[in-house]
N, C-alpha and C positions, 0 to 999 in steps of 0.2 A: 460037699463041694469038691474034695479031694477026688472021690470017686467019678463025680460028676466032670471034671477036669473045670470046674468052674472060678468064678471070684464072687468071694464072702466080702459086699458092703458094707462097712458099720461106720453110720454116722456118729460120731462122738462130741462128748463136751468135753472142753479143754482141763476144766479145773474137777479134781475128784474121779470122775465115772471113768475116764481116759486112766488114770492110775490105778483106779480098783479094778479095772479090766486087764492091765499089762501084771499085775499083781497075782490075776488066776489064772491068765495065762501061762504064767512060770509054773504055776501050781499042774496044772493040765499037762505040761511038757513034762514034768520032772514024774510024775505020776504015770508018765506015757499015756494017756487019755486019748491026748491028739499027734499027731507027727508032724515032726518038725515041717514047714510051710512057712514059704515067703510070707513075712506081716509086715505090711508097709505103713510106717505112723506119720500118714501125709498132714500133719496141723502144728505150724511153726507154734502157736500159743500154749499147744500141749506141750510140746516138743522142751519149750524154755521151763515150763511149771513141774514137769515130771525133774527137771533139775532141782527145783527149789526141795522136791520132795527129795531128793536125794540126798542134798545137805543136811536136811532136816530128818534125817531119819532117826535121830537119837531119842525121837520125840514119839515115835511110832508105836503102838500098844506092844506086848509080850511076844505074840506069834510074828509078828512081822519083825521085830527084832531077833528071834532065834532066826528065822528064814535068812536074813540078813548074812547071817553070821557062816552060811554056807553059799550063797552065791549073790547078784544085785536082782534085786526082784522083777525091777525094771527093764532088765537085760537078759535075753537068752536067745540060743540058736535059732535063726531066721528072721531075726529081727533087724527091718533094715530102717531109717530115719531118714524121711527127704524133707529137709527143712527149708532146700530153696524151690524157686519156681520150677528152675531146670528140673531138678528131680523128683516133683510131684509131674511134669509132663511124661517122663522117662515111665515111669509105672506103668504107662497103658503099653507099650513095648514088651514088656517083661512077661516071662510064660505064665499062664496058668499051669493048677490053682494057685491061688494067692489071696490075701487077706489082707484089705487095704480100711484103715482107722485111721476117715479124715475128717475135722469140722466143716460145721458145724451141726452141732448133735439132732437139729430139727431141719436140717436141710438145707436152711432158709439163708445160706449164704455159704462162703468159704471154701473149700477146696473138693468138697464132697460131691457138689452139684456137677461138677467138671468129670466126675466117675463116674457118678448117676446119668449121666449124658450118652455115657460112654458102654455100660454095662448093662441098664435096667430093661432091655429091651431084648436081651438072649435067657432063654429059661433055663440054663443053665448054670443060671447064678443067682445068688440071694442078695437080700437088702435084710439086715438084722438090726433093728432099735432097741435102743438101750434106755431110753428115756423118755420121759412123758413129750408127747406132740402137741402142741399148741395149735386151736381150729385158725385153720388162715396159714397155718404152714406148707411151704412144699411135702414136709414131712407127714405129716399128718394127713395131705393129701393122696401122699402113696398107698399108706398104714391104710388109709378108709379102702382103698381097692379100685383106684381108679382106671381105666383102661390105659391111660394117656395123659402123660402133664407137658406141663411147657418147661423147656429149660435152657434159657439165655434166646427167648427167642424161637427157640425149636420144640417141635411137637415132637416126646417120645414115648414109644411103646411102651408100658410098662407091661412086660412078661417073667421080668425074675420072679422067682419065689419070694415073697414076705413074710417074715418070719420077727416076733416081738419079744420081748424079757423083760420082765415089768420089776422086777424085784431091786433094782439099781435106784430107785427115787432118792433123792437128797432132801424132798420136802416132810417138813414134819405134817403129822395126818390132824384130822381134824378138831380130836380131844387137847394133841397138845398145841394147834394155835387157840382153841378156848384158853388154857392153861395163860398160853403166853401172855395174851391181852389182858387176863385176869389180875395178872401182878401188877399194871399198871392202870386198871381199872378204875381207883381213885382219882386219880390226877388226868387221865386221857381224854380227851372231848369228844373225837370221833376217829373213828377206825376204816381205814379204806383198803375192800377185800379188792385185790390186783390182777388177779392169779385163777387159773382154773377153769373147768366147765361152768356154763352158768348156772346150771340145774345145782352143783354142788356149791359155789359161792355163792348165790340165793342160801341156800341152806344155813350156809356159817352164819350168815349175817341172821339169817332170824335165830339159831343160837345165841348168838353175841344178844342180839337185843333181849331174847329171852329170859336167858343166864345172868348176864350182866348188864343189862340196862340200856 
C-alpha cells in the first residue's frame, strides 16, 4: 500500500485483537519492517480499553513487560487517535498511504463502514481481516468476494484488494470447549452451541453428545 500510494483497511475488535495489533505494530516499527505511515485508531471503544490496558500493564506476561521498560507499546511514530466524530470524518481528507483501525471487527456496524464506503471501491487499497466473519455480516460478505455490497443505503464496488490473517482468534478450538463443558458435565442439563459455521457447530454438539452424554 505504501508503494501502491494506497489505504490499508483493518476492521478491528475493540477488546484484545485492537491491542495485540498496536502491540506488533511497535514491534514492526522498531524492527524497521515497516515505515513509519499515518495509523489512524478511528474506535472510541478501542480507544478507552487500550487505556485500561495501559494501567494495567503490571499484569502483562514477561516480554511485554521488558518491551515496556523501553518505550509504550501502544504508542509509536504515526500513530494518530480520532476519538471524536470530527476526527474520524477528517481521515478521509488526509493523504495517502495511511492505515486506518476502525470498528467494528466484522463490519457490521461502527466507524469502519463509513471507510469501507469511502475506499473499497479504488484497487488501490486493501481491506485486511483480522478476525473470524460471521455469515450474515457485511464482513464476511466482502471476505466471500462479492463484487458490490450495500453500504448505508448505497451500492459499492468492491475493487480493493482482500486480504485475511487468521492466526488472531480469541476463541478456544474445539478439544478445549469439549474440555470446558466436561468440568461441568455432572451437574449441566443442556449445553447451547451459539457460535460458528454450522457444519462445525453440528459437529461440537454430536461431540458433546457423544463424549459426554
Amino acid at each position: 500500500n505504501d508503494k501502491k500510494g494506497g489505504v490499508l483497511l483493518m476492521p478491528v475488535f475493540a477488546l484484545e485483537k485492537t491491542q495485540e495489533l498496536l502491540y506488533q505494530i511497535d514491534e514492526m516499527l522498531k524492527e524497521k519492517q515497516i515505515p513509519i505511515t499515518p495509523i489512524y485508531l478511528d474506535a472510541p471503544l478501542a480507544i478507552r480499553l487500550t487505556k485500561v490496558y495501559e494501567q494495567f500493564s503490571r499484569e502483562f506476561n514477561d516480554q511485554a513487560k521488558s518491551d515496556m521498560k523501553h518505550d509504550d507499546i501502544f504508542t509509536f511514530p504515526g500513530l494518530r487517535i480520532s476519538a471524536s466524530a470530527e476526527d474520524s470524518m477528517a481521515i478521509g481528507h488526509m493523504p495517502s498511504p495511511k492505515i486506518i483501525m476502525a470498528g467494528s471487527g466484522m463490519s457490521s456496524g461502527g466507524r469502519i463502514q463509513h471507510h469501507e464506503a469511502h475506499y473499497l471501491s479504488d484497487p488501490k487499497n486493501t481491506i485486511l481481516f483480522t478476525g473470524y466473519q460471521a455469515t450474515g455480516t457485511l464482513g464476511r460478505v466482502i471476505r466471500d468476494g462479492a463484487p458490490e455490497v450495500m453500504i448505508h443505503g448505497q451500492k459499492i464496488k468492491v475493487r480493493a484488494k482482500i486480504e485475511a490473517i487468521d492466526g488472531y482468534s480469541s476463541h478456544k478450538d474445539m478439544d478445549h470447549l469439549v474440555e470446558f463443558v466436561s468440568h461441568t458435565a455432572e451437574k449441566v442439563r443442556k449445553v447451547f452451541v451459539v457460535m460458528g459455521e454450522t457444519k462445525s457447530s453440528l459437529f461440537l454438539v454430536q461431540r458433546l453428545r457423544d463424549y459426554l452424554g
